[in-house]
N, C-alpha and C positions, 0 to 999 in steps of 0.2 A: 524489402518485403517486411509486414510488419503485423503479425499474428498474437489477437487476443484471446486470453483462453479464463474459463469461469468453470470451476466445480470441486469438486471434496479431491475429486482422482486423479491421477499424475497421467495414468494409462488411457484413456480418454483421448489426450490431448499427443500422445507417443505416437496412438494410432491413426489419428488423423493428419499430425504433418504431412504423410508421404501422399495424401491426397492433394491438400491443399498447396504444396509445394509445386508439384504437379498441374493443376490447374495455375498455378499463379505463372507457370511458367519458369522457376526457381532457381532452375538450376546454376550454382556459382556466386547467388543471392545474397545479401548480409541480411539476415534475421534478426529480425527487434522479439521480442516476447515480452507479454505484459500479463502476470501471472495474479488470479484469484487472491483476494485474501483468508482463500482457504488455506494456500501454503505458506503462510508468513505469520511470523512472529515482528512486535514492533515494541520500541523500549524508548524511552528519554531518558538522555547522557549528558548528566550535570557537566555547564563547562567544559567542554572537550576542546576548545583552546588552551586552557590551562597544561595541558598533556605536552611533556619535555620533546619528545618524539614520535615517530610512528609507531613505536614498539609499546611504548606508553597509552597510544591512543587505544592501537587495537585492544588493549587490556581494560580501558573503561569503557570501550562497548563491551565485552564478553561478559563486564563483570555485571553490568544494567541488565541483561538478560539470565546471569548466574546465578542471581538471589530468585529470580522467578523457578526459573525452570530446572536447574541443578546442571550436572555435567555434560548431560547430551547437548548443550550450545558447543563444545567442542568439535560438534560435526558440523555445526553451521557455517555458512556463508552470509556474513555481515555487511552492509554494509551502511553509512552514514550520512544525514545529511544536514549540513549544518547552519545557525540561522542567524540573528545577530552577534558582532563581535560579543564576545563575553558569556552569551547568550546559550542554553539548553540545543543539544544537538536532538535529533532523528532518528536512531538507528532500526535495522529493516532487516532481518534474518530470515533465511528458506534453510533448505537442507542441500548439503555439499552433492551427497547424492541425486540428486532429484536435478542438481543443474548438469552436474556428469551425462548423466541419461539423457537429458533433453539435447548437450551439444552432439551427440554424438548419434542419437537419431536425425539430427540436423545434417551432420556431416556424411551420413549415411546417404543421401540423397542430394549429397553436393552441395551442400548450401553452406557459409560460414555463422554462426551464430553468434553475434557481437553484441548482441545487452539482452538481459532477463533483468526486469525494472518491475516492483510489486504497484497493482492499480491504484492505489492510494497514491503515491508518488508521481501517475501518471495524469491520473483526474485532475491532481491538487495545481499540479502548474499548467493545467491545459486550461484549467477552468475556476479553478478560486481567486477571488479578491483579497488579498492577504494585505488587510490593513492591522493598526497596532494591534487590536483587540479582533479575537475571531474561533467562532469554533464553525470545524466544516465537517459534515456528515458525508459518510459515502454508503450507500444501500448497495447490498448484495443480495440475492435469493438468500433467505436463510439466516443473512449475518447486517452486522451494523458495524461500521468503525468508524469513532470520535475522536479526531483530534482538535487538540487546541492548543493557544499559542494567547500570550501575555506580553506586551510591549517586544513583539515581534520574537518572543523566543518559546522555544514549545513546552507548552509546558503539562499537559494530558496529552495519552493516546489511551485507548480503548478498544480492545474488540468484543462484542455482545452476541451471543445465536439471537435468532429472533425464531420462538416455536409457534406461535398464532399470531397474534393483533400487532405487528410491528410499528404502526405510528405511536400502541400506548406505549410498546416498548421504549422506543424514539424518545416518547417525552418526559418519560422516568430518567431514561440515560441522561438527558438534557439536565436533569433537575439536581440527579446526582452531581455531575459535574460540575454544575455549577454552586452546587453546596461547597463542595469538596475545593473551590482554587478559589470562591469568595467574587465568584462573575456575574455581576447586576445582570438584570433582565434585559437588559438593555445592548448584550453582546451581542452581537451582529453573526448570525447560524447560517451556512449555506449548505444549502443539502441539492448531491447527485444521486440520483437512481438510477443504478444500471441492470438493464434488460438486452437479456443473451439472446442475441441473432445468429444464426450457424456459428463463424469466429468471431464475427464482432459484437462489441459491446456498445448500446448509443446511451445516451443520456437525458431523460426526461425531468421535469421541475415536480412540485408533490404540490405544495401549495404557494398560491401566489403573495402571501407575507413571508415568507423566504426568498432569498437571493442566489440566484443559483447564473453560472456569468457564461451562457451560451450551450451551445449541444453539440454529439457528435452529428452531421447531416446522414 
């Protein structure tokens, strides 16, 4: 079973598993959840191959999100993803809390809950062309996030609100960023739009001078 969810509220999506569960038929189920990037925090982790061990690593992702956010990353739930050898890692934070809650209304209604994966991560390999050079846009109601990536290592992430005209928004963020890592006009932009259907999420193209690599049906 494999339920996606989009919005600011944790509680939303609590109170409808036992529905959807239910209709899906569920019961004993392994549950995927593909969470907003309303609840995630996102950071690039210089070389995270370099890192002696695992106790080493988890310390230079806490610390890529330390300098932002201060000490409440200690309640997060990190996790990492990582890209060419030598290359700038991924990391993908929610709150320890908020996964607690979710498995356990899961488990509530019999279901096992085996991955909580943020939609950026899910878009990016279902549907991005990750060649060397690349920045990929994902639209949410409300929000924008920019990542990007330089001889295949990442090297921006961005989250933006978007409060009126989001394309100008779009191509401000575009313009920064590419001020900002020194990325010709000439970087190859894919952009996903995702528009909330009861649980799922499908994916529509914006304009046809971008690249966008298939939809959900």
């Amino acid at each position: 079973m494999h339920v996606e969810h989009h919005g600011k509220d944790l509680q939303p999506l609590l109170a409808a598993l036992p529905q959807v569960m239910h209709e899906a038929r569920a019961a004993g189920a392994r549950v995927e959840l593909v969470l907003s990037n309303a609840f995630m925090r996102y950071a690039i982790v210089p070389n995270p191959d370099g890192a002696a061990n695992g106790e080493e690593l988890t310390l230079l992702c806490r610390h890529a999100f330390q300098r932002v956010h201060g000490d409440v990353v200690a309640q997060w739930s990190i996790q990492l993803s990582l890209a060419a050898l030598g290359g700038n890692g991924l990391a993908s934070a929610v709150d320890q809390d908020w996964l607690d809650a979710l498995a356990q209304h899961v488990k509530a209604e019999k279901g096992q809950l085996t991955s909580v994966q943020p939609v950026l991560a899910h878009a990016f390999n279902r549907f991005a062309k990750a060649g060397q050079n690349g920045i990929f846009v994902l639209r949410e109601p409300e929000r924008l996030c920019l990542l990007a990536w330089q001889n295949r290592s990442w090297s921006a992430v961005q989250l933006q609100p978007v409060l009126a005209d989001w394309q100008a928004t779009l191509d401000a963020g575009l313009r920064r960023l590419r001020l900002q890592l020194a990325l010709p006009e000439s970087t190859p932009v894919q952009l996903c739009e995702l528009v909330q259907g009861d649980v799922q999420l499908r994916m529509t193209p914006w304009r046809a001078d971008w690249s966008m690599a298939g939809g959900i049906a």
